[in-house]
NUMILUM-369292 format. One record per atom (N, C-alpha, C): y, x, z; atom name; residue number from 1. Coordinates in pm, whole numbers, plus 50000, padded with zeros to 5 digits. Layout:
// NUMILUM-369292
((Y X Z) "CA" NUM)
...
***
This chain:
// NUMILUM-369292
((50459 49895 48133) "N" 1)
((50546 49779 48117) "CA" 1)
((50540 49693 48243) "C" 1)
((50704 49620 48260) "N" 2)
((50691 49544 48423) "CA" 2)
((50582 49414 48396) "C" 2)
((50543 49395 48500) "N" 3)
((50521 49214 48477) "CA" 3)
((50551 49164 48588) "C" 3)
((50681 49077 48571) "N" 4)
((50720 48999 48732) "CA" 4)
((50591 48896 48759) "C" 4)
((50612 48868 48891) "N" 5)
((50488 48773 48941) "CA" 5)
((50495 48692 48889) "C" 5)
((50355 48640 48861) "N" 6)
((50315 48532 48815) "CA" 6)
((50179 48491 48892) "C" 6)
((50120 48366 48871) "N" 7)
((49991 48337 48871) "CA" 7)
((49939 48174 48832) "C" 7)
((49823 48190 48852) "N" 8)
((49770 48089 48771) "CA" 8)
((49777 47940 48936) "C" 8)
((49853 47898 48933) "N" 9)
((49906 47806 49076) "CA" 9)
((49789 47717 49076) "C" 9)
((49725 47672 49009) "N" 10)
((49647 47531 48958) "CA" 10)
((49504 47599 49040) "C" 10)
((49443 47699 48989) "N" 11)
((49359 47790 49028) "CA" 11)
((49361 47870 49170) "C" 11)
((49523 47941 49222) "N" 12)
((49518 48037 49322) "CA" 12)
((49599 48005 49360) "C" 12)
((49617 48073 49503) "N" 13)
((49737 48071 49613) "CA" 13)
((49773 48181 49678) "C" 13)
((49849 48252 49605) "N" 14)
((49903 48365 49578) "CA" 14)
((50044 48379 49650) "C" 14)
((50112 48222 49669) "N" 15)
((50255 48171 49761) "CA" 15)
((50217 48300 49862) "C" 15)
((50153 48291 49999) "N" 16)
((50179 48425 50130) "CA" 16)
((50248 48509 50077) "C" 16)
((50183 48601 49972) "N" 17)
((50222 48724 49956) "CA" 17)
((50379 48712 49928) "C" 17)
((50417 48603 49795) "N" 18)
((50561 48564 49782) "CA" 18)
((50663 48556 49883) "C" 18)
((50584 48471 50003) "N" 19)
((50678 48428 50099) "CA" 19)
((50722 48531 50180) "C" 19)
((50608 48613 50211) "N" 20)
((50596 48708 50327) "CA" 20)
((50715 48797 50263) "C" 20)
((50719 48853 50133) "N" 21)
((50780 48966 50084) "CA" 21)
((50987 48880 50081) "C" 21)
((50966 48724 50032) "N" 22)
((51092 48706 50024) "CA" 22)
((51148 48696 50205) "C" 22)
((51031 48671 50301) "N" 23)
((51079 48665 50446) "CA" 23)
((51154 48790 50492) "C" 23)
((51093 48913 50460) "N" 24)
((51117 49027 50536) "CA" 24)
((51234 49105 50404) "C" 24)
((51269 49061 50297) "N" 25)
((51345 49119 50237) "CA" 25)
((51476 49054 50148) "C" 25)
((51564 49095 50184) "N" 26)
((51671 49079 50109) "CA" 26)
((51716 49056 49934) "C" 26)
((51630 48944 49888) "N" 27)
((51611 48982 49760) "CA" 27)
((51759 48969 49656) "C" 27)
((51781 49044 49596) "N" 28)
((51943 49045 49502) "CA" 28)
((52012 49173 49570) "C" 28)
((52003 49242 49705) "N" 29)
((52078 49281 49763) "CA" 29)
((52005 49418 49792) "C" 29)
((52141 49565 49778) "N" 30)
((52072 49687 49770) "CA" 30)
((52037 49731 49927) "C" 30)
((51979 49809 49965) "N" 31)
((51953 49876 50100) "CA" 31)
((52068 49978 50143) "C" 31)
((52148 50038 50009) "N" 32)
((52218 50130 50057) "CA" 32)
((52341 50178 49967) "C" 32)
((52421 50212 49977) "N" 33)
((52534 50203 49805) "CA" 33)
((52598 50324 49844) "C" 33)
((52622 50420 49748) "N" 34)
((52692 50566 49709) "CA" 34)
((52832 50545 49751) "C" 34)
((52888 50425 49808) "N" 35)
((53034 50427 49853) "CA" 35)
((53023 50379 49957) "C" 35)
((53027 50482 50092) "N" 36)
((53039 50476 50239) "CA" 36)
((53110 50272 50267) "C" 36)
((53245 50281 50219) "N" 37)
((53253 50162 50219) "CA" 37)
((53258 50037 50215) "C" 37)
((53098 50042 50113) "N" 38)
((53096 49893 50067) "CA" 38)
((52972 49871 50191) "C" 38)
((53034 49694 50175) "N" 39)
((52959 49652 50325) "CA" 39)
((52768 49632 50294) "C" 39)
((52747 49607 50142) "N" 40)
((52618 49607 50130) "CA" 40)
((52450 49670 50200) "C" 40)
((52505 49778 50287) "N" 41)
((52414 49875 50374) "CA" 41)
((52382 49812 50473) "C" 41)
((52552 49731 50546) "N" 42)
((52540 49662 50646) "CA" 42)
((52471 49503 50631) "C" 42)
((52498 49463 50482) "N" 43)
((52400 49379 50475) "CA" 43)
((52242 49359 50451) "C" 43)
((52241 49439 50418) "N" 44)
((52065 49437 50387) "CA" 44)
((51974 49458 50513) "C" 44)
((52051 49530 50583) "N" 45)
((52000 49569 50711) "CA" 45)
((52028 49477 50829) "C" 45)
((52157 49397 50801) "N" 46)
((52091 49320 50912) "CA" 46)
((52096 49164 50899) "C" 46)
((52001 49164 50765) "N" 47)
((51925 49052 50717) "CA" 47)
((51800 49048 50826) "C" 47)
((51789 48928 50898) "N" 48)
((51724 48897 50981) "CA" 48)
((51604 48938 50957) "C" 48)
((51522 48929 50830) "N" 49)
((51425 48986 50803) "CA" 49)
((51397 49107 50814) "C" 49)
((51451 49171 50817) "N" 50)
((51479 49347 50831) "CA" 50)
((51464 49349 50954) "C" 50)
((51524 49312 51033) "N" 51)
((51545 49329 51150) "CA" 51)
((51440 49355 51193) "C" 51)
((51387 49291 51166) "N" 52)
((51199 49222 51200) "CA" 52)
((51093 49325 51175) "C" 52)
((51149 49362 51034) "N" 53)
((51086 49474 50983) "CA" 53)
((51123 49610 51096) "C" 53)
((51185 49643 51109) "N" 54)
((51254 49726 51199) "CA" 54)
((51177 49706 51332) "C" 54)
((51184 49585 51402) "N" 55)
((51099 49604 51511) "CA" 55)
((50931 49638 51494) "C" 55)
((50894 49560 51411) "N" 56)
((50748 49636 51373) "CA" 56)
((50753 49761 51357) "C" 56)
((50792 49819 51274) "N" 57)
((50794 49958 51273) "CA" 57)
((50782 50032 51451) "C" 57)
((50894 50015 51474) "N" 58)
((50899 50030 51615) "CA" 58)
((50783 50025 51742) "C" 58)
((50765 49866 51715) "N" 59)
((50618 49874 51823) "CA" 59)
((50474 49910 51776) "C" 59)
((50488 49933 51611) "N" 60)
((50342 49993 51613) "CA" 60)
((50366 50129 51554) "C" 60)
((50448 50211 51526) "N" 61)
((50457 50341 51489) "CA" 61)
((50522 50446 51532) "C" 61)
((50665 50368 51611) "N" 62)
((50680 50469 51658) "CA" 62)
((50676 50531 51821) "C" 62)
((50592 50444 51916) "N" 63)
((50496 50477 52010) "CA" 63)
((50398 50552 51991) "C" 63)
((50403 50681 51970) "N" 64)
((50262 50735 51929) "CA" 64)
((50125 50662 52040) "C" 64)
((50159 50620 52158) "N" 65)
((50039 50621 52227) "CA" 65)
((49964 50436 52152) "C" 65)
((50060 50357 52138) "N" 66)
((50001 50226 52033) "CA" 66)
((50006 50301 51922) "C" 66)
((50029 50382 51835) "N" 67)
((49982 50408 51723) "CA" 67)
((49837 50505 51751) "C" 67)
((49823 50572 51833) "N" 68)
((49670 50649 51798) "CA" 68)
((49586 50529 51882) "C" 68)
((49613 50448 51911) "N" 69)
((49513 50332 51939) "CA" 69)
((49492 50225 51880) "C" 69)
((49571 50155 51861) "N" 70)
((49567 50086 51764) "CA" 70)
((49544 50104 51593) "C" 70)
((49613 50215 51561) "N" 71)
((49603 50251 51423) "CA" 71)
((49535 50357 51356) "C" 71)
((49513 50463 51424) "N" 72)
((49506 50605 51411) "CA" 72)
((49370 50570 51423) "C" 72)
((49293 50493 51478) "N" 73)
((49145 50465 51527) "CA" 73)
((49066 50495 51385) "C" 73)
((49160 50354 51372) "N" 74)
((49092 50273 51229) "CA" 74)
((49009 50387 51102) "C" 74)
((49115 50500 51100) "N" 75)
((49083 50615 50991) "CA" 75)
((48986 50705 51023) "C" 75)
((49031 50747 51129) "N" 76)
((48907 50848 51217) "CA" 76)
((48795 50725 51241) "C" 76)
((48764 50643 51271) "N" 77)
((48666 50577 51279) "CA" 77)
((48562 50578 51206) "C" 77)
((48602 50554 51101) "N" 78)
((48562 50490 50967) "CA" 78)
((48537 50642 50883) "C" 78)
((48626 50728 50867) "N" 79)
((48532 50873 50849) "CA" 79)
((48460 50918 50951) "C" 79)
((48464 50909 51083) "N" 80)
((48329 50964 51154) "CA" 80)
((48182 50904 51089) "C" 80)
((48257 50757 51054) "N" 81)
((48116 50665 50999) "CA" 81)
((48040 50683 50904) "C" 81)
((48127 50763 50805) "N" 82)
((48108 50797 50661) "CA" 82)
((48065 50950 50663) "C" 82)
((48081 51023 50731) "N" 83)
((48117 51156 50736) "CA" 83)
((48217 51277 50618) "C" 83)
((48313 51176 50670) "N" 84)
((48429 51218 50543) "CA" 84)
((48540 51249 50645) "C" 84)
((48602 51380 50612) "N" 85)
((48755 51387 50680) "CA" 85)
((48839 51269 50627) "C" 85)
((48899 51194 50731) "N" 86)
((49056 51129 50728) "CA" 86)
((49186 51164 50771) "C" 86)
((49227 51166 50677) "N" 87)
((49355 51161 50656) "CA" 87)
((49461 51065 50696) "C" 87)
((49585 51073 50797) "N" 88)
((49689 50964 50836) "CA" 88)
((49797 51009 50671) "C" 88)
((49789 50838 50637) "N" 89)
((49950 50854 50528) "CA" 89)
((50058 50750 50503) "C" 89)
((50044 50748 50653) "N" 90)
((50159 50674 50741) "CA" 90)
((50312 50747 50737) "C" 90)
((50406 50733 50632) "N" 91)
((50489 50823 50638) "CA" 91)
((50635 50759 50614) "C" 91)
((50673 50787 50758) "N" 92)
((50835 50702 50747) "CA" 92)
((50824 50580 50777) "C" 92)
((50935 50503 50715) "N" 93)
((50956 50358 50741) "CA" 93)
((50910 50251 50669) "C" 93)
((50741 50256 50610) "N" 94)
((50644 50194 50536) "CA" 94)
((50590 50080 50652) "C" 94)
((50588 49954 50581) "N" 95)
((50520 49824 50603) "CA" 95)
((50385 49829 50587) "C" 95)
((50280 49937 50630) "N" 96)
((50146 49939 50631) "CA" 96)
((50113 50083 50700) "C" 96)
((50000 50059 50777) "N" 97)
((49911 50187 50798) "CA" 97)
((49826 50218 50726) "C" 97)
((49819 50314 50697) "N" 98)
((49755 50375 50555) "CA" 98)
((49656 50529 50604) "C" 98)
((49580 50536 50519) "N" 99)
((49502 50663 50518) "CA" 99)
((49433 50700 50445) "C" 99)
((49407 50809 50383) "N" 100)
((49274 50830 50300) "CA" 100)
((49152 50927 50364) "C" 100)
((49016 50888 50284) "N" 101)
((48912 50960 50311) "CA" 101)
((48887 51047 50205) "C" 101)
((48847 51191 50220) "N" 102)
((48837 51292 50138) "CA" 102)
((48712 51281 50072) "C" 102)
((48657 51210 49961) "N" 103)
((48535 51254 49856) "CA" 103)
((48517 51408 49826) "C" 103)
((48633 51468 49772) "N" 104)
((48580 51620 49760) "CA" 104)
((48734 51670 49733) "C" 104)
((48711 51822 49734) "N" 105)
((48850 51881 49764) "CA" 105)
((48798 51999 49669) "C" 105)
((48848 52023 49579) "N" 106)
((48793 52172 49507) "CA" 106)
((48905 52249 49484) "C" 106)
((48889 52393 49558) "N" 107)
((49046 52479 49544) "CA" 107)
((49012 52561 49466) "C" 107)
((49093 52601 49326) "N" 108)
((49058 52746 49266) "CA" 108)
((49187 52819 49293) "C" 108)
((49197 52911 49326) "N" 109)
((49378 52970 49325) "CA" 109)
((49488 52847 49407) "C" 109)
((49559 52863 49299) "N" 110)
((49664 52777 49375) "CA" 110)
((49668 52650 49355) "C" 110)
((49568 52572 49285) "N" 111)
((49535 52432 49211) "CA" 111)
((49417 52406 49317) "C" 111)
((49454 52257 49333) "N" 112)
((49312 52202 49408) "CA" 112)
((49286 52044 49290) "C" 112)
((49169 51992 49346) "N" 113)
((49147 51879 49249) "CA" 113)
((49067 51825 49343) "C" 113)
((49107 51670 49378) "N" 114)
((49082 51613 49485) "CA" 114)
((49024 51436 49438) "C" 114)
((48970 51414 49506) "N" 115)
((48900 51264 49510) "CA" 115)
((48916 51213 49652) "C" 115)
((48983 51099 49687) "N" 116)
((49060 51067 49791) "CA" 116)
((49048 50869 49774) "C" 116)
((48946 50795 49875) "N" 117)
((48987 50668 49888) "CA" 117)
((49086 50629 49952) "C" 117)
((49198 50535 49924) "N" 118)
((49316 50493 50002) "CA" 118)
((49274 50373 50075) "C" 118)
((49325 50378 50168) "N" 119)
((49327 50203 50261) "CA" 119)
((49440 50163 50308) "C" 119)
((49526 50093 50277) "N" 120)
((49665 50066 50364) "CA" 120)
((49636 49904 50405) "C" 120)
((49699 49895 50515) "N" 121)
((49638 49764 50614) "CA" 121)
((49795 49684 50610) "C" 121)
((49903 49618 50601) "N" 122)
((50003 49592 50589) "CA" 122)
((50061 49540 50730) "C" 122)
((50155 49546 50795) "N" 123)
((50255 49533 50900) "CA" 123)
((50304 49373 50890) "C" 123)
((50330 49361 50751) "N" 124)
((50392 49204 50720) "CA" 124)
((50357 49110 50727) "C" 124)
((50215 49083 50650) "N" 125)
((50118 49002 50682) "CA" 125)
((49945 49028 50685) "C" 125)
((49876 48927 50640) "N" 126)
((49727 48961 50659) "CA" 126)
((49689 48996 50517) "C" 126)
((49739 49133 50435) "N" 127)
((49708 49179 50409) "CA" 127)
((49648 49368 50338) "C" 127)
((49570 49363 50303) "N" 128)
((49527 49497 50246) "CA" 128)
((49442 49528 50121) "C" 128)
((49471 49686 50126) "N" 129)
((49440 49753 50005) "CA" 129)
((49385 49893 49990) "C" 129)
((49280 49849 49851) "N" 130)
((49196 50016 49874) "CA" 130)
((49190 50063 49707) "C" 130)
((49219 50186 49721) "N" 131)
((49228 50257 49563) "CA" 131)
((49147 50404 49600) "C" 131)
((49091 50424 49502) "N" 132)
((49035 50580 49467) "CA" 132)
((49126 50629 49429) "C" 132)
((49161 50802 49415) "N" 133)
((49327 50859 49379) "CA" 133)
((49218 51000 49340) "C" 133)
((49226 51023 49194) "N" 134)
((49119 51152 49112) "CA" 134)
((49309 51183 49086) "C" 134)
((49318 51300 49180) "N" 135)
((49459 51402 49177) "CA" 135)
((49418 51550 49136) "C" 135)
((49525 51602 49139) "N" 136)
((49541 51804 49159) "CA" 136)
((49670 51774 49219) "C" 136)
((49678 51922 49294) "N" 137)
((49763 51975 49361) "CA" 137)
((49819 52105 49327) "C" 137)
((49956 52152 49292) "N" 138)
((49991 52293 49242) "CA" 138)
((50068 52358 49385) "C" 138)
((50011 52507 49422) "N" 139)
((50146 52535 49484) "CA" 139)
((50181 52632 49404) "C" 139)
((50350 52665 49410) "N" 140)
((50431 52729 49344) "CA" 140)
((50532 52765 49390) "C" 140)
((50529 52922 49464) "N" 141)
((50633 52971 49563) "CA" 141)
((50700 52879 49683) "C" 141)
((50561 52850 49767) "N" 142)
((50551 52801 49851) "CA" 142)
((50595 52631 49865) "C" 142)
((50609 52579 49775) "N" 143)
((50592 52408 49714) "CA" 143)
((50478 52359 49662) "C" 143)
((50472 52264 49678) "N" 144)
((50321 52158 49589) "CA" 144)
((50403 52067 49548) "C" 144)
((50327 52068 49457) "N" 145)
((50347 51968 49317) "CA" 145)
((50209 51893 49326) "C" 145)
((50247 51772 49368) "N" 146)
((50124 51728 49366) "CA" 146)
((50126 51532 49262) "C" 146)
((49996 51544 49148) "N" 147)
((50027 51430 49074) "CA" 147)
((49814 51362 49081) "C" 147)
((49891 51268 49062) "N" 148)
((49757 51120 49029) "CA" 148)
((49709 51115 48888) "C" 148)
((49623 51150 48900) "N" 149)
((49571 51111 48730) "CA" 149)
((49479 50998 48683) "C" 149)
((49472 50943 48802) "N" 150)
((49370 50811 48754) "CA" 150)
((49364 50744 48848) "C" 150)
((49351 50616 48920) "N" 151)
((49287 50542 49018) "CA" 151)
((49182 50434 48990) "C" 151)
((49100 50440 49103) "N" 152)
((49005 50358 49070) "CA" 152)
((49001 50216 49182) "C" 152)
((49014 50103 49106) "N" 153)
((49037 50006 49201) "CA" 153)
((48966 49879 49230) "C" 153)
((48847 49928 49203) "N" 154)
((48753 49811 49275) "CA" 154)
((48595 49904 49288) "C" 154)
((48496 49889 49348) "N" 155)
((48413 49993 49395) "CA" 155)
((48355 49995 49238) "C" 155)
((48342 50081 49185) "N" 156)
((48302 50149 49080) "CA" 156)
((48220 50297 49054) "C" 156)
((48190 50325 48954) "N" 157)
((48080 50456 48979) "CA" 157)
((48076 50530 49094) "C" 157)
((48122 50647 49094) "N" 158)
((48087 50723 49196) "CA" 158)
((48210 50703 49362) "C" 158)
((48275 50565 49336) "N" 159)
((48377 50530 49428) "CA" 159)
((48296 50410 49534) "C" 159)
((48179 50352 49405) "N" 160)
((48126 50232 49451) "CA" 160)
((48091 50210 49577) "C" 160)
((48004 50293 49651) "N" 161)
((47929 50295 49817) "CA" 161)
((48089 50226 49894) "C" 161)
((48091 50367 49911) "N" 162)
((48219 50385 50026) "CA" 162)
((48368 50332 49983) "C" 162)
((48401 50267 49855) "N" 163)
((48501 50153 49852) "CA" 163)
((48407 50016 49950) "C" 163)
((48307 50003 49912) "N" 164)
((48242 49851 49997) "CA" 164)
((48265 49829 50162) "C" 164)
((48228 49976 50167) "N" 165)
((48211 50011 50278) "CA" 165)
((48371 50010 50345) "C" 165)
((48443 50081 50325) "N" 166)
((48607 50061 50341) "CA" 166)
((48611 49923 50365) "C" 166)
((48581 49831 50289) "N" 167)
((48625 49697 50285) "CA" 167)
((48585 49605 50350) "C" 167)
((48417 49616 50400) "N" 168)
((48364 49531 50488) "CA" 168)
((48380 49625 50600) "C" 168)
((48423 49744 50647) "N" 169)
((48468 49773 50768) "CA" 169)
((48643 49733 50766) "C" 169)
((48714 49687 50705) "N" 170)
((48872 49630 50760) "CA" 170)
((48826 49487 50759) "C" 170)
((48773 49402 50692) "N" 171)
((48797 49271 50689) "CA" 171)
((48716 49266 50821) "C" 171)
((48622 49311 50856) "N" 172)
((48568 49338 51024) "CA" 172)
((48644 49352 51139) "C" 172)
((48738 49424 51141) "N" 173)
((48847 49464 51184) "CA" 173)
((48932 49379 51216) "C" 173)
((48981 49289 51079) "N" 174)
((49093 49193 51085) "CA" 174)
((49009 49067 50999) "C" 174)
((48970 48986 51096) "N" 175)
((48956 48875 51026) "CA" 175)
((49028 48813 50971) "C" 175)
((49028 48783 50816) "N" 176)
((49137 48668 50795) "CA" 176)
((49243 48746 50687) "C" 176)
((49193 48856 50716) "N" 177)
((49331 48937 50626) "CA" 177)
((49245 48950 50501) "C" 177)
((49335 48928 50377) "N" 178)
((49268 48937 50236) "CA" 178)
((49321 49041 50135) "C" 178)
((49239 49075 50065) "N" 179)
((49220 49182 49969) "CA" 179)
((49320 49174 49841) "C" 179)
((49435 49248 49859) "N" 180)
((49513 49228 49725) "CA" 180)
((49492 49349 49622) "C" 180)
((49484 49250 49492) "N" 181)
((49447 49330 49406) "CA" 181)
((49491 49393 49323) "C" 181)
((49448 49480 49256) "N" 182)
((49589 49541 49176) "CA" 182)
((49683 49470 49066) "C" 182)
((49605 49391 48965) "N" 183)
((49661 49340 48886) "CA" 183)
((49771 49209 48982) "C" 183)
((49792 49250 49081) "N" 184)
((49853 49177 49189) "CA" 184)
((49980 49239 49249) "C" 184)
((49932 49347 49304) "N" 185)
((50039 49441 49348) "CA" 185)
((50126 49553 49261) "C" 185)
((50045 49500 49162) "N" 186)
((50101 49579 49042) "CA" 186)
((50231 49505 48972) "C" 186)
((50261 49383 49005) "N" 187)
((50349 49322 48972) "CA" 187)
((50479 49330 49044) "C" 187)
((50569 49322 48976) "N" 188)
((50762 49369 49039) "CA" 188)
((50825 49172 49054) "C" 188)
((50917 49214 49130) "N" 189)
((50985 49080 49173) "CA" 189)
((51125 49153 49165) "C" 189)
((51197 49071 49051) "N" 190)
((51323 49094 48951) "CA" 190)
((51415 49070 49128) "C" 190)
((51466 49170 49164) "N" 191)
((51599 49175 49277) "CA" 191)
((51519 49248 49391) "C" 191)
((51445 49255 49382) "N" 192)
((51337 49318 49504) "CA" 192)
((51380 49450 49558) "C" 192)
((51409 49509 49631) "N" 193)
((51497 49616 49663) "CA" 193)
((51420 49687 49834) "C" 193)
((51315 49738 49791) "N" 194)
((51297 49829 49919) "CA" 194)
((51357 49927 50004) "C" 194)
((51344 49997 50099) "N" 195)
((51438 50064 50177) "CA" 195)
((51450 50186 50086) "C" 195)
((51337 50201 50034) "N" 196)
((51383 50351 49957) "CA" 196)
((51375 50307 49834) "C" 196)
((51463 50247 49773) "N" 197)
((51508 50214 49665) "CA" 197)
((51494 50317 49570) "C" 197)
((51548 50409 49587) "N" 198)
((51632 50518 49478) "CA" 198)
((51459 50576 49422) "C" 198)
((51351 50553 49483) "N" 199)
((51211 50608 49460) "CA" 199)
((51225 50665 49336) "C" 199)
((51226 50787 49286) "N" 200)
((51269 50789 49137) "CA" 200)
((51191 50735 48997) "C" 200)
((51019 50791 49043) "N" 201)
((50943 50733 48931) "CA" 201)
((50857 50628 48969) "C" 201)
((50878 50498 49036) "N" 202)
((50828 50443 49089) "CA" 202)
((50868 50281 49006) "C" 202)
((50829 50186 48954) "N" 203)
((50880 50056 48940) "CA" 203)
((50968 49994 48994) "C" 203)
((51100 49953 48929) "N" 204)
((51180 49885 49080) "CA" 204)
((51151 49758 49085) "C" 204)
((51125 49690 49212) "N" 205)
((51089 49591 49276) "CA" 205)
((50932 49550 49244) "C" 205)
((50844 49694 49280) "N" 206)
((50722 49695 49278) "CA" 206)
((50633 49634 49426) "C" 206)
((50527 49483 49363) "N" 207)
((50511 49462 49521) "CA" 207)
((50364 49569 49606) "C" 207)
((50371 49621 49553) "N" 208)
((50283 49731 49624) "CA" 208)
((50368 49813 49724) "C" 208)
((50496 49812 49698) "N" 209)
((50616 49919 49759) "CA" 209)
((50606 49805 49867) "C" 209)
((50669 49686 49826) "N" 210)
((50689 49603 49945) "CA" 210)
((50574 49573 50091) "C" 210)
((50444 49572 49999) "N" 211)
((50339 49548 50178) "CA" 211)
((50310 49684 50155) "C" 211)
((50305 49811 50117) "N" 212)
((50216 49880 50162) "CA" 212)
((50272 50006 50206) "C" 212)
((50317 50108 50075) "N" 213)
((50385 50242 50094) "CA" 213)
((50453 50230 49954) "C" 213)
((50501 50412 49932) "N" 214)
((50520 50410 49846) "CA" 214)
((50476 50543 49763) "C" 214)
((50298 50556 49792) "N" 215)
((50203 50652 49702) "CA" 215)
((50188 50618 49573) "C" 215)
((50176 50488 49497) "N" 216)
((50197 50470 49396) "CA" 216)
((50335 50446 49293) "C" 216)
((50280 50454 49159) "N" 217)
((50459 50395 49129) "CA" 217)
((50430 50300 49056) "C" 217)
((50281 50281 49014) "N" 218)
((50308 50124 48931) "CA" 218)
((50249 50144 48786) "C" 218)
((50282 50310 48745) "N" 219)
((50284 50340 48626) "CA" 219)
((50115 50389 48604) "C" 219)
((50005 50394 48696) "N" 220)
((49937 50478 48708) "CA" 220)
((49783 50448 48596) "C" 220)
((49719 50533 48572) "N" 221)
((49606 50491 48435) "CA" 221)
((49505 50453 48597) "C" 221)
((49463 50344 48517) "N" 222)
((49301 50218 48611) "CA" 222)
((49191 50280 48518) "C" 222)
((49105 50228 48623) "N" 223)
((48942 50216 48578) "CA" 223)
((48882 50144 48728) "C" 223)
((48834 50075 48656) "N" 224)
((48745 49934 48744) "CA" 224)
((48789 49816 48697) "C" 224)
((48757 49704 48830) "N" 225)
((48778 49564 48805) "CA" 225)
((48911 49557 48825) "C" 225)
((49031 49523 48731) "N" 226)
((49181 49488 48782) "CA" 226)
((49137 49369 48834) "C" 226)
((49053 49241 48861) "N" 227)
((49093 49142 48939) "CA" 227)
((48995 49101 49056) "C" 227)
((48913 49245 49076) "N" 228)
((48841 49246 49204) "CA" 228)
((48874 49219 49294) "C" 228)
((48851 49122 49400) "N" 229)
((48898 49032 49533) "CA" 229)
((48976 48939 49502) "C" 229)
((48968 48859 49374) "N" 230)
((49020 48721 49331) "CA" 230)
((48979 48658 49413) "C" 230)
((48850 48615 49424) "N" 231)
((48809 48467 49476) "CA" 231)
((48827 48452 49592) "C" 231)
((48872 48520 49681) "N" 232)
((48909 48457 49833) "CA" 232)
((49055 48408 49839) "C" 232)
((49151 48438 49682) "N" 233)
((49267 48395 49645) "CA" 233)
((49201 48237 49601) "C" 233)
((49099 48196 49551) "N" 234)
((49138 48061 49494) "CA" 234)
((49141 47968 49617) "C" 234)
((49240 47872 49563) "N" 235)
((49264 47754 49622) "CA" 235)
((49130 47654 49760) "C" 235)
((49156 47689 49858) "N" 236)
((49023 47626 49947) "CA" 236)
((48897 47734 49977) "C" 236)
((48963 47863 49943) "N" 237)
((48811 47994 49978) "CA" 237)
((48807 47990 50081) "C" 237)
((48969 48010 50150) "N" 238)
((48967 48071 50308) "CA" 238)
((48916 47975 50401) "C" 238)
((48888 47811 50333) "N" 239)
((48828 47714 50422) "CA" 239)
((48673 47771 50421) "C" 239)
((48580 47823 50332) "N" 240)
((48439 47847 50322) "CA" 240)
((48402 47953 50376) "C" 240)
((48509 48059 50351) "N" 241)
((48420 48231 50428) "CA" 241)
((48500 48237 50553) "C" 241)
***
C-alpha cells in the first residue's frame, strides 16, 4: 500500500529531501507521452530542474575518467576493506552512484542465491542509502530472471558488521550527508514522475526512484529497524554531530 509523504514536522526536518526532489523534478508533468506530438516530453525536459539533472549526470558519469575517480573508488575501496567483491550499479540516467558488496553467491545449475549490501550515494543532494538484497537469479535460454526476496534495512543479524561499516565509511567520505531511511524512501509523492516512468512493477512516484535508482519498487518484504537513522533527522541534530 502507497503512503504519500508525511512526517512528524514538530519533531523532524524531513523539508531537504521534499525540496531537493520538488527542485530537480517536474511534479504533475509526464517525462514522455505515446503521441510523438504532444509537447509534454518537451516539457518535462526542459524544466530547469532537469536540466540540472542532466548536467550532473554528465559531469559525474558520463566522463569515465571523473567517474572511476571520483565514484568507482568509493566501491572498490570499501570492498578491498572488507574483502568482499564490488559491484558498480550505476545504470543509465539514475540520480545516485550506487554499488553492491557480495556476502555470498551460491550457484547450483542455472539458479544462484545471493546476499548483496546496497549503497547508493545521491547526485541531488546530501543524501544516502544502504539495504541488504537476500535474491536468486534464473537463467533460461540464455536470459536471467532475476527477483528480491527480502531486504534488510538497518544493520541487523548477519548484515549487522558490514552495514555499520558501509555507513561510517560514506558519512567519512561525505560529511554532512544523512542517512535516509526506508520508512522514508519508501514513501510516493502523488504527481512525481521520474524519467523512467513506465518502470512497470515499481510504485509510481516512489521517493527512492527519485534520489537513488530504480533497484527497488517499493513493494519489497523488510526485516530490521524501518526507522534506523532517524535521529540525525530531528530538528537541531545536524547542529550537535
Amino acid at each position: 500500500m502507497e503512503q504519500n509523504f508525511s512526517f512528524n514536522s514538530e519533531k523532524y526536518d524531513y523539508w531537504p529531501i521534499y525540496e531537493t526532489i520538488n527542485h530537480y523534478y517536474p511534479i504533475g508533468i509526464l517525462p514522455d507521452s505515446p503521441e510523438t506530438a504532444d509537447p509534454a516530453w518537451q516539457i518535462y525536459h526542459q524544466y530547469k530542474g532537469q536540466r540540472a539533472f542532466g548536467e550532473l549526470i554528465s559531469e559525474n558519469f558520463i566522463d569515465q575518467n571523473v567517474f572511476q575517480e571520483k565514484w568507482a573508488s568509493i566501491g572498490a575501496d570499501l570492498g578491498k576493506k572488507l574483502n568482499l567483491r564490488a559491484e558498480g550499479t550505476t545504470y543509465g540516467e539514475v540520480p545516485s552512484y550506487s554499488f553492491y558488496l557480495e556476502l555470498s553467491n551460491i550457484e547450483a545449475g542455472n539458479h544462484t542465491v545471493f546476499k548483496r549490501l546496497h549503497v547508493a550515494i545521491s547526485l541531488l543532494g546530501p543524501f544516502f542509502t544502504i539495504w541488504g538484497g537476500d535474491g536468486s537469479m534464473l537463467q533460461l535460454n540464455r536470459k536471467f530472471y532475476q527477483a528480491i526476496n527480502v531486504i534488510t534495512i538497518s544493520p541487523f543479524e548477519e548484515y549487522e558488521q558490514i552495514f555499520k561499516e558501509a555507513y561510517q565509511e560514506i558519512k567519512a567520505r561525505f560529511p554532512g550527508y544523512r542517512f535516509v531511511r526506508h520508512s522514508l524512501y519508501n514513501m510516493t509523492l502523488p504527481g512525481l514522475e521520474c524519467r523512467n516512468h513506465s518502470y512497470p512493477t515499481g510504485k509510481k512516484g516512489l521517493i527512492y526512484h527519485a534520489l537513488f535508482n530504480y533497484l527497488l519498487t517499493g513493494y519489497e518484504v523488510t526485516r530490521g529497524d524501518r526507522y534506523f537513522g532517524s535521529d540525525y533527522w530531528m530538528k537541531g541534530a545536524h547542529l550537535i554531530q
